[in-house]
Each structure stands twice: as C-alpha cells, then as structure tokens.
N, C-alpha and C positions, 0 to 999 in steps of 0.2 A: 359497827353502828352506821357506817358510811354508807356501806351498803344498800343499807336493808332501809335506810334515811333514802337513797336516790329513788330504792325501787316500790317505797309507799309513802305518802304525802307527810311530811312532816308538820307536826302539832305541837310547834312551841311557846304557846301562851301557857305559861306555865312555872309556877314559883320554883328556883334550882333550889334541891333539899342537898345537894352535894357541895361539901363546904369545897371540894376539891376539881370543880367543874369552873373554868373561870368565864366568863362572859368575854368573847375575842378570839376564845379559843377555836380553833377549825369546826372541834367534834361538838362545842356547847348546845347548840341547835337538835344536831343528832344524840346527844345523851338523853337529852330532857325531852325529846320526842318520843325516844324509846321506853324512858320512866313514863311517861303519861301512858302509853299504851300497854303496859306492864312487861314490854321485855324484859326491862333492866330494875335491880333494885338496890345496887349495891351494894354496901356488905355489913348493913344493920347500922352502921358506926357514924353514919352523916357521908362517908366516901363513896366517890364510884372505882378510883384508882385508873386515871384517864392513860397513865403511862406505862402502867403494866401489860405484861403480856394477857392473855386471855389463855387459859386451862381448857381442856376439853369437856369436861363438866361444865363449867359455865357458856362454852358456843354453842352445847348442842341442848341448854336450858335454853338458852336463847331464842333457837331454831326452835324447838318444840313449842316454848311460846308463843313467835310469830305464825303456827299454822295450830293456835287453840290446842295444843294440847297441852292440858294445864296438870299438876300436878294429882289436882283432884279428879282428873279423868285420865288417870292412867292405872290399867288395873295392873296391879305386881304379883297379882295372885297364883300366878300360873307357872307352872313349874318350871323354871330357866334350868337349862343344861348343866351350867357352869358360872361359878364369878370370873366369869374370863378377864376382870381390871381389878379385880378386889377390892371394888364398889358397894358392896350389899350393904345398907342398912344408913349407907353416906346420902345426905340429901337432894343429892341429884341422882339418886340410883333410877330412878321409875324414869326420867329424862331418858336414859342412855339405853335403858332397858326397854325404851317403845321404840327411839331410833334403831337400833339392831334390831329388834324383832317384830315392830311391828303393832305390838299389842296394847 
C-alpha cells in the first residue's frame, strides 16, 4: 500500500471501517486511501490484517484493481491451458487469470 500510496495521491478523508487499522500507524493513511479507492477491502470481518504478510492472490487483486480491472470485467470464459496454481473457481481466479494472460 506504500507504494501504490507514494505513486497516486492519497485520499484520506475517510471513516476507518477497520477495527484493526490504528490511526499513528505508518500505513493508516495508505490503507484507508486504498479502501476509498477500492483497492483494498479487507476480509469481510471489520479487518484489514496490517501485519500480515500479503498472498499472491490478494497483490495481484490489488494490482488488477489499481489499473480497473475489476472483477466484473474480466472475461474467464476462455479456454485456459491449465490450472497451473489450483485456483479455478477461488475468488481471485479471474485476477491472476488476466495477469498471466492477459484477457
């Protein structure tokens, strides 16, 4: 979130919905910029889990998000090779499935 916080304007006027996001913290600013923009959303429960590590699932939803490509515009229709990570039908399948290929 650091990142992707230096390299677009962050917008944090913004209610923290994460019970586990503290205000002081380094990333507070960058979480809550990235929830307003819809990078990030947590993980349904009120957390964003600021200490954990991040999955490849979740950085390359990330990434997909930051350049609009949203879940609803990703077509999965199309005939993939292979479950080459044993991904199909897990909620970030269409994410990882436009990063590799494109579509």
């Amino acid at each position: 979130m650091a990142l992707l916080g230096r390299l677009y304007s962050l917008e944090t006027m913004q209610t923290n919905m994460f019970s586990d996001v503290e205000e002081g913290k380094w990333y507070y600013d960058y979480v809550l910029s990235a929830n307003k923009k819809g990078w990030v959303k947590g993980d349904g429960k009120g957390h964003f889990n600021p200490e954990a590590g991040i999955t490849k699932a979740e950085g390359i939803t990330v990434l997909m998000r930051v350049i609009d490509r949203s879940a609803s515009n990703i077509d999965v229709s199309w005939e993939i090779p292979e479950d080459i990570f044993g991904d199909y039908g897990k909620w970030y399948y269409g994410y990882i499935m436009h990063a590799i290929y494109g579509k």
